[in-house]
N, C-alpha and C positions, 0 to 999 in steps of 0.2 A: 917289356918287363923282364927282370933277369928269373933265370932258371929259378925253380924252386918256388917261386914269389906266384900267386895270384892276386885278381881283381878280387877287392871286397864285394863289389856288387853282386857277384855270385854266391853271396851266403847271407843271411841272413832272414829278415820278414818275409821279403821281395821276392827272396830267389825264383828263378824261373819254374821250378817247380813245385812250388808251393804258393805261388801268387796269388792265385785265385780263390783260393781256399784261405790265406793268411786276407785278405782283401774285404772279402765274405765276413770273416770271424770282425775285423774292426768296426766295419759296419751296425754289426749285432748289436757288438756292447756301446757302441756311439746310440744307439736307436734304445738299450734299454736303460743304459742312462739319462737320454732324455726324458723319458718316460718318468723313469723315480723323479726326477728334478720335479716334471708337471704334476704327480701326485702330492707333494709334497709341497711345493706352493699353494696348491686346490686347497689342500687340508688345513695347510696354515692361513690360510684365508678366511676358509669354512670357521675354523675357530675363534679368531679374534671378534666373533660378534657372542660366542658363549663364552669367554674366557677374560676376566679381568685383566689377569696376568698379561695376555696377549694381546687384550686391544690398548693395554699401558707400551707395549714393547712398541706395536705396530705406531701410538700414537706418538711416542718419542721418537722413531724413524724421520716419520710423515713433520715435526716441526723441526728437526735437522734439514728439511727441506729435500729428502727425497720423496720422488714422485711413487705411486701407487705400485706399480711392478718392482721397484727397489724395495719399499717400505714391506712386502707381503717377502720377496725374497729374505730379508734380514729375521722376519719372525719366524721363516720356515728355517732357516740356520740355528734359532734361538730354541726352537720346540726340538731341534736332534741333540744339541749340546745337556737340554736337560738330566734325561735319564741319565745319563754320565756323572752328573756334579755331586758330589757327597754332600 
């Protein structure tokens, strides 16, 4: 490499000394985003047998002909967009 110039690999996420620690930290939130994702299907699950609303959502999935893990994902997307919509 010419004068002046370095390797990008030595700066960033990765860098050698911060690796273990930045490595550490992705993990975390890979682990407690899964987490939210699984509370969040659980609940939108749980609800579509107390909730019209939802078991209309979940049963409009389900004859689009997604399968049961799809159809529960699509209600738990639809039960966060609410509070939102005016």
């Amino acid at each position: 490499m010419p004068d002046g110039f370095h390797r990008i690999r030595h700066y960033g996420l990765l860098a050698n000394g911060h690796r273990a620690d930045m490595i550490a930290r992705c993990r975390e939130l890979l682990i407690s985003r899964l987490r939210l994702g699984q509370a969040l299907t659980c609940f939108a699950d749980n609800s579509r047998q107390a909730s019209p609303w939802a078991a209309a959502v979940y049963a409009r999935a389900k004859s689009r002909g997604c399968d049961h893990p799809h159809a529960v994902r699509i209600l738990a997307r639809a039960r966060v967009r609410v509070p939102w919509r005016a």
